[in-house]
PyMOL Python script that loads the backbone (N, CA, C, O; Angstrom):
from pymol import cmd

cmd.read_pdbstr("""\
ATOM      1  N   UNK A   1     -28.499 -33.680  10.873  1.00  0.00           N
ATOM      2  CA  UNK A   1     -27.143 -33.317  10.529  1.00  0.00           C
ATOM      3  C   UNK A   1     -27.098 -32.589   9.189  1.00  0.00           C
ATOM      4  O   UNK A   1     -26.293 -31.692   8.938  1.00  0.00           O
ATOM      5  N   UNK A   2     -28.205 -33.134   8.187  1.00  0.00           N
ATOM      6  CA  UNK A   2     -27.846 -32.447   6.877  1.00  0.00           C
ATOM      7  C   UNK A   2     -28.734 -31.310   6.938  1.00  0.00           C
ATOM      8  O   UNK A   2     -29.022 -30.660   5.933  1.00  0.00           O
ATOM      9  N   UNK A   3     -29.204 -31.038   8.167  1.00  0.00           N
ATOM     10  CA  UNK A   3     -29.689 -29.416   8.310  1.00  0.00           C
ATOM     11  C   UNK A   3     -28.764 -28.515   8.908  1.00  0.00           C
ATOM     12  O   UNK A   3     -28.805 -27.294   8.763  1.00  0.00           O
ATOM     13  N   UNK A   4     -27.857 -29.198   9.643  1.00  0.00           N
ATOM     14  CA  UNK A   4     -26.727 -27.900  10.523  1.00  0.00           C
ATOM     15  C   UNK A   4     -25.868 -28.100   9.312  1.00  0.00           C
ATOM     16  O   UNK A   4     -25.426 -26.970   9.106  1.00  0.00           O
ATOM     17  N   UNK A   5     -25.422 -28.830   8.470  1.00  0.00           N
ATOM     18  CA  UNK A   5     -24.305 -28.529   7.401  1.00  0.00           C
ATOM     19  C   UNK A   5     -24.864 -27.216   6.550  1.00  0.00           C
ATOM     20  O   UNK A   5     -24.358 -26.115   6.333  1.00  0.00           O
ATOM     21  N   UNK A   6     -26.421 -27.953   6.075  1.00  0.00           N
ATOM     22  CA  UNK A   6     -26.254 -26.832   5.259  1.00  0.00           C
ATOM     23  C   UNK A   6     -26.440 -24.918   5.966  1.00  0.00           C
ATOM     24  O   UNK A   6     -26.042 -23.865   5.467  1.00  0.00           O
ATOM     25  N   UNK A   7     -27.201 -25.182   7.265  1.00  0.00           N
ATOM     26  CA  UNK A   7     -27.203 -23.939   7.497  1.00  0.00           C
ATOM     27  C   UNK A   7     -25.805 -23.249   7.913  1.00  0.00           C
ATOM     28  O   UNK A   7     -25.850 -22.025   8.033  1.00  0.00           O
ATOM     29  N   UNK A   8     -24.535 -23.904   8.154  1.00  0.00           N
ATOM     30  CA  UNK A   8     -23.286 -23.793   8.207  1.00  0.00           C
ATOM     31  C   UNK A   8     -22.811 -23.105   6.737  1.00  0.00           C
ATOM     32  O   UNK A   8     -22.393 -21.976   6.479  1.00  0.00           O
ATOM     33  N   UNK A   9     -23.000 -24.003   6.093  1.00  0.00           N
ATOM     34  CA  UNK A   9     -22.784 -23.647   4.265  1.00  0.00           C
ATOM     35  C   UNK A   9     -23.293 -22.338   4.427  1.00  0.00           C
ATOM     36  O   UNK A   9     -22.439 -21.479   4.204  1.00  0.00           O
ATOM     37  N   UNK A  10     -24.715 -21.787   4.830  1.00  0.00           N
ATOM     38  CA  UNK A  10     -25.281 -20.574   4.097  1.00  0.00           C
ATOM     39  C   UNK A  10     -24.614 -19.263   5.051  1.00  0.00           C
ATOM     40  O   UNK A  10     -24.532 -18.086   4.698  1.00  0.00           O
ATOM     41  N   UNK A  11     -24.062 -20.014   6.690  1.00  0.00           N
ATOM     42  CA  UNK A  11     -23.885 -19.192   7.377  1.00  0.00           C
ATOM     43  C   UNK A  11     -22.199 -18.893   6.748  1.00  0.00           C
ATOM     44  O   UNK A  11     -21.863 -17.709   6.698  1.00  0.00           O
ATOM     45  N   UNK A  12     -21.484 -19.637   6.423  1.00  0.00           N
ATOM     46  CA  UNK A  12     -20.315 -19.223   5.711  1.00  0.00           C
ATOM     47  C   UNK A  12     -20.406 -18.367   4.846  1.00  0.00           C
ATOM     48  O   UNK A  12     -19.848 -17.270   4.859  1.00  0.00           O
ATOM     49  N   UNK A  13     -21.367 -18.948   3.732  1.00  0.00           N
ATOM     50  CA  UNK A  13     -21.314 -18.038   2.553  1.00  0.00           C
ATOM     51  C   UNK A  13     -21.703 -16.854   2.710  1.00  0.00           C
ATOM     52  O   UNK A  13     -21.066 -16.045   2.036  1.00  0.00           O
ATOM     53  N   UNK A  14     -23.002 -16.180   3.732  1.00  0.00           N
ATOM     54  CA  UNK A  14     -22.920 -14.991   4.214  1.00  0.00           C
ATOM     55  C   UNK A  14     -21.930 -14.381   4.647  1.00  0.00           C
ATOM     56  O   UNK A  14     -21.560 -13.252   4.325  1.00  0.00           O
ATOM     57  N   UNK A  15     -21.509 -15.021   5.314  1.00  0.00           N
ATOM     58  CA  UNK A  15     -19.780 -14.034   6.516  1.00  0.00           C
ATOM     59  C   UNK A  15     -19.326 -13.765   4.909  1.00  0.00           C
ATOM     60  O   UNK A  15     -19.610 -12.686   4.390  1.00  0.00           O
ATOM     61  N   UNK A  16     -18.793 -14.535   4.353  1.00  0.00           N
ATOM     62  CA  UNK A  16     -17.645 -14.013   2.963  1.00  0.00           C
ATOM     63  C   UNK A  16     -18.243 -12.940   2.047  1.00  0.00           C
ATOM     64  O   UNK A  16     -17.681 -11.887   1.745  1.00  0.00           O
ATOM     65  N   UNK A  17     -19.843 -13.474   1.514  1.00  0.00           N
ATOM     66  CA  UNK A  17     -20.521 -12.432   1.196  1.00  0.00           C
ATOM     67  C   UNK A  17     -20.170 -10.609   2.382  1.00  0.00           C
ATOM     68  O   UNK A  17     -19.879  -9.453   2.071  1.00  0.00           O
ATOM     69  N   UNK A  18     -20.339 -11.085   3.265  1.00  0.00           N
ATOM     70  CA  UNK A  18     -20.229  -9.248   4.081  1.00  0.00           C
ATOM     71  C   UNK A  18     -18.869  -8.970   3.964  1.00  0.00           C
ATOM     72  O   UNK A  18     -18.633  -7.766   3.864  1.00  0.00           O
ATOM     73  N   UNK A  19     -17.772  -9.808   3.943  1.00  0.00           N
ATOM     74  CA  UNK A  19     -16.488  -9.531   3.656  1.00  0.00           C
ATOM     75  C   UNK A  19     -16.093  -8.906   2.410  1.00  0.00           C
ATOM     76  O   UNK A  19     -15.265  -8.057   2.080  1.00  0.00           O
ATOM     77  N   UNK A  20     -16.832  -9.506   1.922  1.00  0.00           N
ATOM     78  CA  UNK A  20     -16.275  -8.780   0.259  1.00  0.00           C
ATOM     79  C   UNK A  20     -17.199  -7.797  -0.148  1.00  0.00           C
ATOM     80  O   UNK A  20     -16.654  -6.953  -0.859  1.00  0.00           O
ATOM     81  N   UNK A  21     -18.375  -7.605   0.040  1.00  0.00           N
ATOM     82  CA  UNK A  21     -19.076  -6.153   0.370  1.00  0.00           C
ATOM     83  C   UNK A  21     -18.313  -5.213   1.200  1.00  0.00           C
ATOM     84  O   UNK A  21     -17.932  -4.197   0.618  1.00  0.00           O
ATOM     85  N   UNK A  22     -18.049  -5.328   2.291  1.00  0.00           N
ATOM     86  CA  UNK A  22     -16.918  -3.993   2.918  1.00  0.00           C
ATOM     87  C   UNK A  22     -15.874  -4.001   2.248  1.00  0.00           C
ATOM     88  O   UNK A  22     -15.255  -2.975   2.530  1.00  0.00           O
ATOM     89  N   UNK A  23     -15.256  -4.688   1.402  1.00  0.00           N
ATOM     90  CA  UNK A  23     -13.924  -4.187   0.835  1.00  0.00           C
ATOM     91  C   UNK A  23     -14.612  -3.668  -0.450  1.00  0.00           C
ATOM     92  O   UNK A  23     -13.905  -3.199  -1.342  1.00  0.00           O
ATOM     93  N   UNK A  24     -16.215  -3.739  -0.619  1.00  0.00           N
ATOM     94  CA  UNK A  24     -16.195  -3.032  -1.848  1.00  0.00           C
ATOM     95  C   UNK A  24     -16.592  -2.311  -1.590  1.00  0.00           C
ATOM     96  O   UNK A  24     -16.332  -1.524  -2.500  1.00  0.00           O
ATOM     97  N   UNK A  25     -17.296  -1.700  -0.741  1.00  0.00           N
ATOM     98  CA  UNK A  25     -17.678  -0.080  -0.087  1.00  0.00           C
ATOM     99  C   UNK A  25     -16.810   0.764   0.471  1.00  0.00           C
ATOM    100  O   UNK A  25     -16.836   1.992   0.548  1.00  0.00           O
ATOM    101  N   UNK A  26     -15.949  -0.111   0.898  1.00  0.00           N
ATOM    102  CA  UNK A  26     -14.738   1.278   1.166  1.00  0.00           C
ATOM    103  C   UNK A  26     -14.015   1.597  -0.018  1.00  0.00           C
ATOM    104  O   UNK A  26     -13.788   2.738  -0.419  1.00  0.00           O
ATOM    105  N   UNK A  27     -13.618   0.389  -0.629  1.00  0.00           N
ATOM    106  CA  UNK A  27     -13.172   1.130  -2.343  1.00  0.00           C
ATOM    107  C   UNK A  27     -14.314   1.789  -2.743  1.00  0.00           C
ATOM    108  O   UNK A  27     -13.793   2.742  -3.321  1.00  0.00           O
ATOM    109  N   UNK A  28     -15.986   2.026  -2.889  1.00  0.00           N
ATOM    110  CA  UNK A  28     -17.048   3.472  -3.530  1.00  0.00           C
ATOM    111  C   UNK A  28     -16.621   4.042  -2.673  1.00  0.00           C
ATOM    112  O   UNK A  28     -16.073   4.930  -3.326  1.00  0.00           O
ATOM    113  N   UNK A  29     -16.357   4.330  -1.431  1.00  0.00           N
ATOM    114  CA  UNK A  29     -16.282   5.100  -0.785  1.00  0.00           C
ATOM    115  C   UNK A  29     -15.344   6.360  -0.958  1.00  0.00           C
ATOM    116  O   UNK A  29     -15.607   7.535  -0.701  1.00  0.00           O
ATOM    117  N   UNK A  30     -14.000   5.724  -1.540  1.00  0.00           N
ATOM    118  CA  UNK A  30     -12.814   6.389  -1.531  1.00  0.00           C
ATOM    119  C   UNK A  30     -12.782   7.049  -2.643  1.00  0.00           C
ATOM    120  O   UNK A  30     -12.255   8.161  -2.654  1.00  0.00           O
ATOM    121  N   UNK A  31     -13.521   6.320  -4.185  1.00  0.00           N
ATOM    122  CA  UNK A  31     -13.720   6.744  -5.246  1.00  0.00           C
ATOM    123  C   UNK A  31     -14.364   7.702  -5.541  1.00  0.00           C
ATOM    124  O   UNK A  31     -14.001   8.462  -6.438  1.00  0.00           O
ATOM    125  N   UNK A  32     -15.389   7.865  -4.895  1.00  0.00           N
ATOM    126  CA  UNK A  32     -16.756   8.896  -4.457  1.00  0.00           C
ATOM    127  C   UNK A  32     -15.785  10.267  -3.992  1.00  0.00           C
ATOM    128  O   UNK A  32     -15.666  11.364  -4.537  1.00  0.00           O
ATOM    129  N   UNK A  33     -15.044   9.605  -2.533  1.00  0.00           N
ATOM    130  CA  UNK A  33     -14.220  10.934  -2.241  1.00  0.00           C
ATOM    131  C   UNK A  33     -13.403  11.567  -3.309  1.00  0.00           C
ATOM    132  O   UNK A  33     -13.647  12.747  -3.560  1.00  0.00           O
ATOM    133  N   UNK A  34     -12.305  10.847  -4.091  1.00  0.00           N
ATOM    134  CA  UNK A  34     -11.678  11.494  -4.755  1.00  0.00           C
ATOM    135  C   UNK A  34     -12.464  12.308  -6.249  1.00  0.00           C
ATOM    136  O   UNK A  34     -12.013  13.228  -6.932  1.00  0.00           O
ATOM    137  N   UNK A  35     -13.892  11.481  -6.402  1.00  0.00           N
ATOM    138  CA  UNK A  35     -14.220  12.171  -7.717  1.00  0.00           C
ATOM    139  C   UNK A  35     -15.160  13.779  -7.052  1.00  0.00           C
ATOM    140  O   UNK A  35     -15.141  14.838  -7.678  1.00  0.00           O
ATOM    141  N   UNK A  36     -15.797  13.616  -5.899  1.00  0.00           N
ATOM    142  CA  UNK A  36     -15.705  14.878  -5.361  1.00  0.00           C
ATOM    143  C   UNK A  36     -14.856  15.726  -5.528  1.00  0.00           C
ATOM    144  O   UNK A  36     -14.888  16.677  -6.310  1.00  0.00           O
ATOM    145  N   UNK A  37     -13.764  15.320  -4.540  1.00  0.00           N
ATOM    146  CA  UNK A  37     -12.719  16.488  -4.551  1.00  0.00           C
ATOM    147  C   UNK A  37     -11.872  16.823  -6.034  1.00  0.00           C
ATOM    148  O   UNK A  37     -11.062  17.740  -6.168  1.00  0.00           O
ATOM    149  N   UNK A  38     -12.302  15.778  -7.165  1.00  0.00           N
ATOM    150  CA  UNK A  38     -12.105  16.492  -8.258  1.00  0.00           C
ATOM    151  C   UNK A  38     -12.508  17.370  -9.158  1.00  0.00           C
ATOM    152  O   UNK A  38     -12.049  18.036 -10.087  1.00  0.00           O
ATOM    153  N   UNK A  39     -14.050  17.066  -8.305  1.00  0.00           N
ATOM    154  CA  UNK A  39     -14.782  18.308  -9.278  1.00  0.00           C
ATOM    155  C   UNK A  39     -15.082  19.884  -8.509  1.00  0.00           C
ATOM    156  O   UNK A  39     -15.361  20.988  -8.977  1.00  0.00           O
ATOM    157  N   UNK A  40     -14.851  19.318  -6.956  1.00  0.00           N
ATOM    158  CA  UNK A  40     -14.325  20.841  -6.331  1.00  0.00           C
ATOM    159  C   UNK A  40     -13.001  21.686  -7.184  1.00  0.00           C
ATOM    160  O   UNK A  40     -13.083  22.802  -7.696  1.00  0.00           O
ATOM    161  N   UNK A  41     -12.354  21.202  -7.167  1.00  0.00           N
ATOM    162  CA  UNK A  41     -11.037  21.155  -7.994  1.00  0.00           C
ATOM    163  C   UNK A  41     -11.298  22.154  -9.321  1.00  0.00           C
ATOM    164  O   UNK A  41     -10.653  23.104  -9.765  1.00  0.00           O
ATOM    165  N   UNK A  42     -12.469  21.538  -9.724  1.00  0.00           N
ATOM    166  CA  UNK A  42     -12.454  21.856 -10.933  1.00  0.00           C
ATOM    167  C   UNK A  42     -13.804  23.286 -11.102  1.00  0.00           C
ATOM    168  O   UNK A  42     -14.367  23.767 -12.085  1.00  0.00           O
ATOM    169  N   UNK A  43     -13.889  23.567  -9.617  1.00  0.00           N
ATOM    170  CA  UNK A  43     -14.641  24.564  -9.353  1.00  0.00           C
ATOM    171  C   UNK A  43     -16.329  24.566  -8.868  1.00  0.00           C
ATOM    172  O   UNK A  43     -17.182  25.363  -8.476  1.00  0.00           O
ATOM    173  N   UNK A  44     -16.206  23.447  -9.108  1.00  0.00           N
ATOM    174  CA  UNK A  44     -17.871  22.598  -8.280  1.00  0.00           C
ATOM    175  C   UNK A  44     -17.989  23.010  -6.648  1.00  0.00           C
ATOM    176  O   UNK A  44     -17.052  23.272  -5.894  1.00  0.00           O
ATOM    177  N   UNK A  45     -18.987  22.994  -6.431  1.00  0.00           N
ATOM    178  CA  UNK A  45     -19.389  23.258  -4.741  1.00  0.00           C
ATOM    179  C   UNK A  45     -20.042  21.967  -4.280  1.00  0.00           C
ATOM    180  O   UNK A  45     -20.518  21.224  -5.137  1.00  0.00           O
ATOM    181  N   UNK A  46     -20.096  21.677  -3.143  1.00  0.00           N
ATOM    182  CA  UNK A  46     -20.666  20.869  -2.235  1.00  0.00           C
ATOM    183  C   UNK A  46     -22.144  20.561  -2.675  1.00  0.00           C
ATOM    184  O   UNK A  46     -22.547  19.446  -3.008  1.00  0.00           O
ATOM    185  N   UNK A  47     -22.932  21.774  -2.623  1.00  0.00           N
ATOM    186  CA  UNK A  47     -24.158  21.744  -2.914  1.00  0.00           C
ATOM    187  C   UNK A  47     -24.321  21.422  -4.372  1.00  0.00           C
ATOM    188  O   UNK A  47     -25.302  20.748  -4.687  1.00  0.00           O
ATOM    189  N   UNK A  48     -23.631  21.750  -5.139  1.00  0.00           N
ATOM    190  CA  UNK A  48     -23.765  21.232  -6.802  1.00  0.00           C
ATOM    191  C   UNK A  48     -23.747  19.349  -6.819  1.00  0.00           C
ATOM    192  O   UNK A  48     -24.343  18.406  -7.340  1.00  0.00           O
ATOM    193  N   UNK A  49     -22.991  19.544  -6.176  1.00  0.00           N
ATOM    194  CA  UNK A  49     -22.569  17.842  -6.067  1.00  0.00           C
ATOM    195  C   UNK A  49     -23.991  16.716  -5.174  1.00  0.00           C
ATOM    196  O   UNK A  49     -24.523  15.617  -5.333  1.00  0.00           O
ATOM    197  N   UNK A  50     -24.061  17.928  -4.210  1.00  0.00           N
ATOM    198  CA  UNK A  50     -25.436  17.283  -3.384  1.00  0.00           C
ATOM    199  C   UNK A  50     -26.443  16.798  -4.449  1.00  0.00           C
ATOM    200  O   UNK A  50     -27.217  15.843  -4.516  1.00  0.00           O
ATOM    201  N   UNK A  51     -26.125  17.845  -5.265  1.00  0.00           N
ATOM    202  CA  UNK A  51     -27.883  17.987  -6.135  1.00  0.00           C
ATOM    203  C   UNK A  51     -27.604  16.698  -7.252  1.00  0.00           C
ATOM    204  O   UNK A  51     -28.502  16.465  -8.061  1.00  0.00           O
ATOM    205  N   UNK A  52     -26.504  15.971  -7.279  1.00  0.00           N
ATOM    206  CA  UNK A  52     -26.166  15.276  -8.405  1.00  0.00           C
ATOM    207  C   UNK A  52     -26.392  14.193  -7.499  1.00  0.00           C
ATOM    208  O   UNK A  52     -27.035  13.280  -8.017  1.00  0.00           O
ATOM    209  N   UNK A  53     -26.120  14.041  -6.506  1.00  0.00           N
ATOM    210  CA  UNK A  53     -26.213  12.633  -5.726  1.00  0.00           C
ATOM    211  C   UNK A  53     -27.742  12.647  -5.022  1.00  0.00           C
ATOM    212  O   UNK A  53     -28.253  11.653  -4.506  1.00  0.00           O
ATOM    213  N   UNK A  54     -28.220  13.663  -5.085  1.00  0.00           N
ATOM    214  CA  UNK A  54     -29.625  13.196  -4.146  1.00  0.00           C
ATOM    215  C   UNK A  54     -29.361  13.725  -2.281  1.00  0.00           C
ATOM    216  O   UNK A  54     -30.206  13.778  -1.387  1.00  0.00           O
ATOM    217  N   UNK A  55     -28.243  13.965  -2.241  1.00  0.00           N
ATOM    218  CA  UNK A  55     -27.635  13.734  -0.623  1.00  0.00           C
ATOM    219  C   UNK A  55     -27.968  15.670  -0.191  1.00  0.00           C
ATOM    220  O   UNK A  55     -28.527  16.466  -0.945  1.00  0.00           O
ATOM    221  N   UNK A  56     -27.512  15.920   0.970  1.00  0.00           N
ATOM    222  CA  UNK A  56     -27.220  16.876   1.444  1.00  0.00           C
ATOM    223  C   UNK A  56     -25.498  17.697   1.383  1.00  0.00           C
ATOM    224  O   UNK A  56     -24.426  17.115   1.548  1.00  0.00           O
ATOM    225  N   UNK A  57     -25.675  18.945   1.143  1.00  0.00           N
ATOM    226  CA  UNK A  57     -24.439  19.402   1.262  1.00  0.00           C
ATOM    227  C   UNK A  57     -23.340  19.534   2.576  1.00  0.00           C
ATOM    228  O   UNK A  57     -22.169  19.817   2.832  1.00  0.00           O
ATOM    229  N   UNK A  58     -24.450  19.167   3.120  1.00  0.00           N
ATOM    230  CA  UNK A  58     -23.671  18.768   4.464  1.00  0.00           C
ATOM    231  C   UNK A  58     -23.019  17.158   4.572  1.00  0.00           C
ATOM    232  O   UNK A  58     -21.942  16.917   5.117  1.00  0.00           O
ATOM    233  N   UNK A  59     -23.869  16.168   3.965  1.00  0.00           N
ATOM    234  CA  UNK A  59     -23.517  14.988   3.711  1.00  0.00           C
ATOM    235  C   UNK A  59     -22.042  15.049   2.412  1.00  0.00           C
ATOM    236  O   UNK A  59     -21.102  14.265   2.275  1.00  0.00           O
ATOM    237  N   UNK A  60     -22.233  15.737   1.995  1.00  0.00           N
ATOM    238  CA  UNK A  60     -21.004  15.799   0.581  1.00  0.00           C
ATOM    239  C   UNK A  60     -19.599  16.328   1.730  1.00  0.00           C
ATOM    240  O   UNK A  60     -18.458  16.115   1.320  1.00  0.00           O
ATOM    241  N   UNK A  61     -19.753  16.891   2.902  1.00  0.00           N
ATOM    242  CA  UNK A  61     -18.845  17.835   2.639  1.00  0.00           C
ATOM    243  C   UNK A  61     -18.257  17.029   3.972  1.00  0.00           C
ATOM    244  O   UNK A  61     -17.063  17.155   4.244  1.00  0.00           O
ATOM    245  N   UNK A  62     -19.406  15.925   5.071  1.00  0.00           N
ATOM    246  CA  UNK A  62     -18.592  14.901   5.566  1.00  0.00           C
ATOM    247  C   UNK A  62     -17.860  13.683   5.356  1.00  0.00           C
ATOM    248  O   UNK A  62     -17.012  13.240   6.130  1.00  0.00           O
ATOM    249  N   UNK A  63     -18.311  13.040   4.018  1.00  0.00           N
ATOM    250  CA  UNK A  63     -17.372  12.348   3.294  1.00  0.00           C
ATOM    251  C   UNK A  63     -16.243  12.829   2.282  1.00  0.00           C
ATOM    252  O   UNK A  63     -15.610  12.019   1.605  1.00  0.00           O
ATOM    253  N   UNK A  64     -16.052  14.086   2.230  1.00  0.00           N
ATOM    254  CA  UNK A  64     -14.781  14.044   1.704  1.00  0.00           C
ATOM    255  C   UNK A  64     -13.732  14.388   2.959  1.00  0.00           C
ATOM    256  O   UNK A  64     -12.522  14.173   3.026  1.00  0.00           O
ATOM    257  N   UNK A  65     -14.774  15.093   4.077  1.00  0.00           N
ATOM    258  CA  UNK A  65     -13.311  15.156   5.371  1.00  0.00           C
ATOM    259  C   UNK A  65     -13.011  14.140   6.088  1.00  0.00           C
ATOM    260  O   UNK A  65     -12.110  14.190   6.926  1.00  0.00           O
ATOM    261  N   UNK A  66     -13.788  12.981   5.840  1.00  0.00           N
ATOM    262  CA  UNK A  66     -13.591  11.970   6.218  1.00  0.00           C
ATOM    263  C   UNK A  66     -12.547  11.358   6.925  1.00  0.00           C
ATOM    264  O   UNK A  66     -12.519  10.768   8.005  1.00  0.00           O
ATOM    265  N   UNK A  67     -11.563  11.664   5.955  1.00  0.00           N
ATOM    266  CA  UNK A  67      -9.972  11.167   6.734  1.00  0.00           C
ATOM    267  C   UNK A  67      -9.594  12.081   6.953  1.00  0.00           C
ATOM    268  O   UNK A  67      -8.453  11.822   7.334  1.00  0.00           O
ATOM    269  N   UNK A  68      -9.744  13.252   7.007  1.00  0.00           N
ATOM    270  CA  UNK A  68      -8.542  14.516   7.866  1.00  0.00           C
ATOM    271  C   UNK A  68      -9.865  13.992   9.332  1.00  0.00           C
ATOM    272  O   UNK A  68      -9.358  13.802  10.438  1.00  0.00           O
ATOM    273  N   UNK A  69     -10.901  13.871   9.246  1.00  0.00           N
ATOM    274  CA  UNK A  69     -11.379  13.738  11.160  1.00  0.00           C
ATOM    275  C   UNK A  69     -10.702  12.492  11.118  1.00  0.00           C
ATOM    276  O   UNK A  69     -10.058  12.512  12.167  1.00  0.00           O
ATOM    277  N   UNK A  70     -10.482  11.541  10.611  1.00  0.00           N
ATOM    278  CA  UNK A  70      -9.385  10.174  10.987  1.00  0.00           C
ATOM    279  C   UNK A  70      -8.315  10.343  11.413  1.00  0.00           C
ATOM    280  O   UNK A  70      -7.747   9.920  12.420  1.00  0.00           O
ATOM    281  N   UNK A  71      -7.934  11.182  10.375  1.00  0.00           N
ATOM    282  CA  UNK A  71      -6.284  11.693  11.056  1.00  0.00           C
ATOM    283  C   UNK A  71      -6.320  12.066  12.426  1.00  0.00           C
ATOM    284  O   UNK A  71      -5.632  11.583  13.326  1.00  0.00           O
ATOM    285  N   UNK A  72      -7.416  13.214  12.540  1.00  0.00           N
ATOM    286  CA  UNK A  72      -7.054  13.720  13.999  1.00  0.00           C
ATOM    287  C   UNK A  72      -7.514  12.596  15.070  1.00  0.00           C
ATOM    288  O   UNK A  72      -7.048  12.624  16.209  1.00  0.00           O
ATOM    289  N   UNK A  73      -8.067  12.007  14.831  1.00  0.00           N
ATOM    290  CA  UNK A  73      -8.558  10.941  16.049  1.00  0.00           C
ATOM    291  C   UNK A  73      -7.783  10.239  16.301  1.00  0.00           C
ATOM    292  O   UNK A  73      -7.643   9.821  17.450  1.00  0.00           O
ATOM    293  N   UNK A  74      -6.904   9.826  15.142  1.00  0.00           N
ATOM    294  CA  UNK A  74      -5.780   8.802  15.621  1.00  0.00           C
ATOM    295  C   UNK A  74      -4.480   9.647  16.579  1.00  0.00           C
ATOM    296  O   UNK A  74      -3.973   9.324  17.654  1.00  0.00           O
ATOM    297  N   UNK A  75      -4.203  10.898  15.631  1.00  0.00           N
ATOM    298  CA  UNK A  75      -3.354  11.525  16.342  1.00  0.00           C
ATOM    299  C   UNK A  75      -1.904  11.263  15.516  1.00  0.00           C
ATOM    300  O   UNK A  75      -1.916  10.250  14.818  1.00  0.00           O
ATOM    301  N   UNK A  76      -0.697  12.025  15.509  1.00  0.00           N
ATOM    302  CA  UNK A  76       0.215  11.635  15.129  1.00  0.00           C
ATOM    303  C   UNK A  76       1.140  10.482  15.320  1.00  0.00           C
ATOM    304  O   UNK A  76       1.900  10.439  16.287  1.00  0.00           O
ATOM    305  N   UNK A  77       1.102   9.795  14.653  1.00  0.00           N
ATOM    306  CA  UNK A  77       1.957   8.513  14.336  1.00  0.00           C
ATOM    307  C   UNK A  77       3.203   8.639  14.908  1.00  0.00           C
ATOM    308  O   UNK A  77       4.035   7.741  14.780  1.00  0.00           O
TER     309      UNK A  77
END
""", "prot")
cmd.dss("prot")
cmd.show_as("cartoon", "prot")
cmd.util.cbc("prot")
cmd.orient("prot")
């Protein structure tokens, strides 16, 4: 019994652990987007930005459209 409690305990504390990891990756996530699109803004390119993150300019340029392909998938409200 004091082996299913505690593996209960660790299996809880994981689930909450992944819970509060996805609410903190979608907040980098969103932050990431907007500091992108601020430095496009500010005259930066995709590929400049690639080269700062390590990523591809193709990877830069699907997380900031991120939510306009959301939008369209959902469709108008």
């Amino acid at each position: 019994m004091d082996d299913e409690r505690r593996a209960l305990g660790e299996l809880l504390a994981a689930h909450a652990d992944m819970e509060r990891l996805t609410a903190e990756i979608g907040a980098a996530r969103e932050r990431r987007r907007d500091a992108a699109r601020r430095l496009i803004s500010l005259g930066r390119g995709t590929s400049w930005i690639a080269r700062q993150l390590g990523v591809t300019a193709q990877a830069v340029d699907g997380f900031i459209k991120y939510q306009e392909r959301q939008g369209k998938r959902r469709g108008p409200a």
